[in-house]
N, C-alpha and C positions, 0 to 999 in steps of 0.2 A: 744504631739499629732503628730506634724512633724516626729518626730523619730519613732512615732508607724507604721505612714501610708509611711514613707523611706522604713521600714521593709517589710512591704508589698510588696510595689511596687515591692523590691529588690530579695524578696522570688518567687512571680508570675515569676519575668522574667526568674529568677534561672529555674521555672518549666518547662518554655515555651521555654528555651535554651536547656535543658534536652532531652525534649520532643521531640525536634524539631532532638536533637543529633542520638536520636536512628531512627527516621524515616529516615536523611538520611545519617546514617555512610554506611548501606549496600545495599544502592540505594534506590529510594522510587516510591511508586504506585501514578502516575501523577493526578489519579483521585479520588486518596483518596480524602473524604469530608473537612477531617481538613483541608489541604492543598488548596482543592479550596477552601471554606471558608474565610482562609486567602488573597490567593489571591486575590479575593474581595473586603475587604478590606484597605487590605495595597499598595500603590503608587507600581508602576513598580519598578521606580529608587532604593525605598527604600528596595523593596524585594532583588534584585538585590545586594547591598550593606550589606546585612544578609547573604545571601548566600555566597558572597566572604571573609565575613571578619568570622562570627559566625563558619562557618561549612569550614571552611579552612582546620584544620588536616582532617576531613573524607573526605573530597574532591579530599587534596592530597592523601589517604593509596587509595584511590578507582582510580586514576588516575594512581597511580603507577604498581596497580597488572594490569590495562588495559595496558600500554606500554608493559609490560612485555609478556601479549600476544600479542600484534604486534608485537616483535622482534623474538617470539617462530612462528608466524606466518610466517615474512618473512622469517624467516630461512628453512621452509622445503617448499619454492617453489609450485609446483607444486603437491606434494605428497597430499595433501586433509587431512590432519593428523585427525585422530580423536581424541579432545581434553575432550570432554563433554562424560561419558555414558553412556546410562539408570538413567539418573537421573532421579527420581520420582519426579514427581510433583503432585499439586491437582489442583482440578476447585471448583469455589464457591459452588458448590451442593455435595463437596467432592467425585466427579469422580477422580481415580488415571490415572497419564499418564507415559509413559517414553520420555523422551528426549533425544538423543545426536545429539553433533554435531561438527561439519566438519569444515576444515578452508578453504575458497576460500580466492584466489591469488591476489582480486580486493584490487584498494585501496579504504579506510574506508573514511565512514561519518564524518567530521570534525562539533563538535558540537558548536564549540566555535565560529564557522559563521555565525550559526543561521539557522534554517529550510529553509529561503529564501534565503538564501548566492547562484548566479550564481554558484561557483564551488561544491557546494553540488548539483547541478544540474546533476553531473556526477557521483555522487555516489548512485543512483540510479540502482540494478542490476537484472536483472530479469533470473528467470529458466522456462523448459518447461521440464516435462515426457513424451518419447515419445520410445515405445517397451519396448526395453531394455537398453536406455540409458537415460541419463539425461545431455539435452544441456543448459546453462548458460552463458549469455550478462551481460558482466558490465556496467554501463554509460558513459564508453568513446567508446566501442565497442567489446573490447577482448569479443573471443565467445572461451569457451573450452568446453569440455564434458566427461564424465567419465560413465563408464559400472554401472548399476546400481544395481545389486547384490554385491557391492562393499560398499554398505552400510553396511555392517554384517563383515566388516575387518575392521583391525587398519585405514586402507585409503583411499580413493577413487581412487590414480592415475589421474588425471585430466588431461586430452591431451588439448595442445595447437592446433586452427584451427585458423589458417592465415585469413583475410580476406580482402577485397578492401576497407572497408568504407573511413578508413581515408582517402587513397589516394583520392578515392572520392570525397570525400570534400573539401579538397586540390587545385583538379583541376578546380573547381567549384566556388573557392572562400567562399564556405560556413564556417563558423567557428559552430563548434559542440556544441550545448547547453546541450543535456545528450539524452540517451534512452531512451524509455516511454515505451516499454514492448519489449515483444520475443513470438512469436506463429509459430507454425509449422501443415502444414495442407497438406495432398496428396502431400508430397515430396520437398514443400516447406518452407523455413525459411524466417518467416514476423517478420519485426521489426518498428516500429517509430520512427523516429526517428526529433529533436527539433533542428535545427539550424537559424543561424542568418544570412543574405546576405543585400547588400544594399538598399533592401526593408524594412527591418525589422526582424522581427522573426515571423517562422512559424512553420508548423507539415505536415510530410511527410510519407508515408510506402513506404518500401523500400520490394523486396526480393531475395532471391538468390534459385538456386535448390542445398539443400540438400546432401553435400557431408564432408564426415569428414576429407577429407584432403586439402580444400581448400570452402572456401566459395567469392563467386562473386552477390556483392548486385547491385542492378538495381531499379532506380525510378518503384513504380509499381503503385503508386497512391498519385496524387499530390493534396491537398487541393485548392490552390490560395489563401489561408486565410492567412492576416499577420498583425500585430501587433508593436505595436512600442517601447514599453520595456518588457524587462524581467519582469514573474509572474509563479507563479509555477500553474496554473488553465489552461494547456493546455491538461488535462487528455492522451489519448493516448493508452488505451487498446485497445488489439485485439484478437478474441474468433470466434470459428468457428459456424456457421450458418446453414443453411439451404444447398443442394446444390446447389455448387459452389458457395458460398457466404460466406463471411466472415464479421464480424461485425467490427466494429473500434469505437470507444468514445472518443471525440474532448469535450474540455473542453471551456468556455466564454473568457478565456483568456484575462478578465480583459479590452472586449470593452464592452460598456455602451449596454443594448437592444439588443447585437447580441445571444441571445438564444432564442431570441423570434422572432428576423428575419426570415421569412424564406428564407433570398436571400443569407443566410449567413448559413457557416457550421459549424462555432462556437456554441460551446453548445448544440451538438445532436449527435444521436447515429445514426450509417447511416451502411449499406449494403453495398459492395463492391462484384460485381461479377469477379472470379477469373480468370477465360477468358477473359472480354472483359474490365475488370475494371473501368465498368459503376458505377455509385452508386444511393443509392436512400436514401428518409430519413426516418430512423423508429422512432423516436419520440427525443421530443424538449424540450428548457426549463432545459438543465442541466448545473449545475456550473462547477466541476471539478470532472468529472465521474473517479473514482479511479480503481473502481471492475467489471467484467463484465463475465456472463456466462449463457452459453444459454441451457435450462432444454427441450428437444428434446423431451422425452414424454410427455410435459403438453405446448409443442410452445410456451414456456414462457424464457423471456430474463430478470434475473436479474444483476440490476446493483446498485455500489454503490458508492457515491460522497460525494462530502467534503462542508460542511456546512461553512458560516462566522465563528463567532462567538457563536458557538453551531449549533446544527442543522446539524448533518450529517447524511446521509441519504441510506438505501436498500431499491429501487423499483423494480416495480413490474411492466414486461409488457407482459399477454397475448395478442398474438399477433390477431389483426380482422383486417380483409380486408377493404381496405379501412377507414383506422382509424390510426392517427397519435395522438397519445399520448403526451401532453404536463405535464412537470414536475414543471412549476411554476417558475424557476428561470427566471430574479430576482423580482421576483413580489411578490412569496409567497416562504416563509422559517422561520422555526421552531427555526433559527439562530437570534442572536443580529446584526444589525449593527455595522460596526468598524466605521463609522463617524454618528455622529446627522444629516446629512443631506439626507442620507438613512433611506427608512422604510420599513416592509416588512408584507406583508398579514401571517395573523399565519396559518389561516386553507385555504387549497389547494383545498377543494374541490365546498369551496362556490363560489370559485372564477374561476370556471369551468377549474380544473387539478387536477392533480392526487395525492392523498396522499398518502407519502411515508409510506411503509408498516411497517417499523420501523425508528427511526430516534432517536439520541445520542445526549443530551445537559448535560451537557457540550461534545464540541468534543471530540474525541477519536482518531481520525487521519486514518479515515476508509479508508482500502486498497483495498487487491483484497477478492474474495468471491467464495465459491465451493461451491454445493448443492449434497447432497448424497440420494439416495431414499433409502426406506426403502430393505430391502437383507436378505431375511432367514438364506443363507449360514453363511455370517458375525454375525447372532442375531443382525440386526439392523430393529428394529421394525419401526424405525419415517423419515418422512421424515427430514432434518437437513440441515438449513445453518450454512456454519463455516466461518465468518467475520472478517476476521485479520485487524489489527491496527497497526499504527507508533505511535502517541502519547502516548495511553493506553499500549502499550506490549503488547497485546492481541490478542485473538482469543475471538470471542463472538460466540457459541453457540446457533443458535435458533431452536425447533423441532416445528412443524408446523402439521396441519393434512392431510391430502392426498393429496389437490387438492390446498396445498401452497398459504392457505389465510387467516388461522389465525391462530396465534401464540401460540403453548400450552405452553412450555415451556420455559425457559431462561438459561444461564448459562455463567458463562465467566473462560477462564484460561489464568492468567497473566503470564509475564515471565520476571522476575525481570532485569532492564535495561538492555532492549533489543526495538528494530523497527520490526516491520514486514512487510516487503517490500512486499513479494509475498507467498504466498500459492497453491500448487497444491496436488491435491491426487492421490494416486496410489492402482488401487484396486486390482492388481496380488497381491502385498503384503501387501496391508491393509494397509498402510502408512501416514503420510502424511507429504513432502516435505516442509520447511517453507525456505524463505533467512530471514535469522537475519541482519539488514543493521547493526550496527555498529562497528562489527569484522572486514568483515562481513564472514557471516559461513552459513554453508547449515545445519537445524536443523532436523532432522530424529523423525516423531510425532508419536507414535501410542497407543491407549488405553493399562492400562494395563491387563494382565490374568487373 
């Protein structure tokens, strides 16, 4: 009987080593079920100690073809090489896509620090589409830019544009924490940016006037908010507005009650006029707003943030006069607590805020978000938000009915071990621009014919 139920034991684990082999010799879907399931289950430690010793050889063949492109990377500089082409892909609803993609010059996501590692704080890199080019910030600052008909050749050519940050900060004493976006508005380049000084740590927009042979950034709006250690929950998105107004999203930054303060600009999505660089608050209550864009025919500001422990979240804010929209954090979330000593309201609206118009349990690592209205020209019947993701690999897919408030459809397209930092679209070419964080590479999106 021992020997029968040895056999067993011996044969299941045989299955579940197997099993486990093909999920992750050629990378695996973070959110597959079996896998959360497991994790569930099984102790951190112990997961941890499976991964390193179980899946060793496909850990290392997958580590090694990645070095392999780091060195193909740094070796051609500045060229933008195109490495990926038209690779087809699908989406869960079996939409075809093509893919290719570009190498930028930044250095890469080190995984092995761990998502909250301060120096993954700088590998964070953001783009913006603007005419006919395409300008791109890394997280320590390098800004370069490349003609953007430049996508359809072997390369980009990416020019190098000098800039003052660092000395900046240098002179100032500030030490650089990373970048939290890049926007460009009426001939200016806005950036945020996260540094430390002997206050603490803070969040800052900065800008410069627009020039491709030298950029010159200048305080243009100073929070006073600060903080006393490093947490990745200081959001930092910036997205154009209304006139002369630009948006910005400040994340709770990990102080107790400050999104529900109002004396406090943690955790709200706030107005910044571009002349007199007054600000005001347009709604509250958010943890670490990721995504953010503003839908100019429907005065609606979608944004999208990062849940605890599930619960990440796309809201929803038509804008009314005199009406400051509260989002619930940390009061109310769809998310788990990471300690017992937290709790959190599930439903948002009982408890007079706003329910998120979708929201992701388990997380997904929700980034930035673009909304497309429906376009004859293109055949694009729906309206569509397209919700990129770090943790997931994703773009989530959602088409909506006119007036962007309820959900028709669903759909998601992963993209096998990859981050998705940032997403922008381009409608001269039907496009859509992705940064891959862990090349990282500039991904070239568009349905296929």
């Amino acid at each position: 009987m021992k020997f029968f139920l040895l056999l067993v034991t011996s044969c299941l684990t045989l299955v579940l080593i197997i099993g486990f082999w093909s999920i992750t010799s050629s990378g695996y879907d973070r959110q597959n079920k079996l896998i959360l399931t497991l994790k569930e289950i099984i102790p951190s430690d112990l997961a941890r100690e499976v991964r390193d010793v179980i899946f060793f050889i496909p850990n290392l063949k997958n580590r090694n073809e990645f070095l392999s492109l780091q060195v193909e990377k740094y070796e051609q500089g500045l060229n933008g090489q195109l490495f990926k082409e038209k690779e087809k892909i699908k989406s869960n609803k079996n939409i075809e896509f093509e893919i290719s993609e570009f190498f930028l010059p930044f250095p890469r996501l080190d995984t092995r620090l761990g998502w909250a590692a301060t120096e993954n704080s700088k590998r964070a890199h953001y783009l913006e589409v603007l005419n006919d080019k395409v300008l791109v910030i890394s997280g320590i600052g390098q800004t370069i830019f490349f003609d953007k008909k430049n996508i359809f050749s072997k390369q980009l050519n990416q020019n190098n544009i000098p800039n003052n940050l660092s000395s900046y900060l240098k002179k100032n004493n500030y030490k650089l924490i990373g970048i939290r976006d890049l926007f460009v508005n009426d001939d200016y380049v806005y950036i945020s940016v996260q540094h430390k000084d002997d206050k603490g740590f803070t969040i800052n927009v900065y800008r410069s006037k627009l020039n491709y042979e030298k950029l010159s950034f200048e305080p243009f709006f100073i929070t006073n908010e600060y903080w006393p250690r490093y947490n990745v929950f200081s959001g930092g998105r910036l997205e154009k507005y209304k006139e002369n107004e630009i948006l910005f999203s400040i994340g709770f930054s990990g102080v107790k009650n400050a999104a529900q303060n109002k004396d406090s600009l943690l955790g709200k999505i706030i107005s910044i006029n571009q002349i007199t660089s007054k600000h005001k608050i347009i709604s509250t209550g958010h943890r670490n707003p990721q995504g953010l864009f503003y839908e100019k025919s429907k005065d609606l500001i979608i944004n999208t943030e990062h849940g605890p422990k599930g619960g990440d979240e796309v809201n929803l804010n038509f804008i009314k006069k005199n009406s400051i929209p509260n989002y619930g954090w940390a009061i109310a979330s769809y998310g788990v607590p990471y300690t017992a000593k937290d709790t959190f309201k599930k439903s948002h609206s009982k408890h007079g805020f706003v329910e998120p118009f979708k929201y992701y349990t388990p997380s997904i690592g929700i980034s930035e978000v673009v909304n497309l209205v429906p376009n004859k020209k293109l055949n694009r019947n729906f309206n569509t938000l397209y919700v990129s993701s770090l943790r997931a690999g994703s773009i989530y897919i959602i088409e909506t009915d006119k007036e962007i408030k309820k959900i028709i459809k669903e759909d998601r397209l992963y993209f096998n071990e990859q981050r998705l930092r940032d997403i922008e679209y381009d409608s001269e070419l039907d496009v859509f621009f992705i940064l891959f964080e862990y090349t990282p590479s500039i991904g070239i999106l568009k349905y296929s014919s």
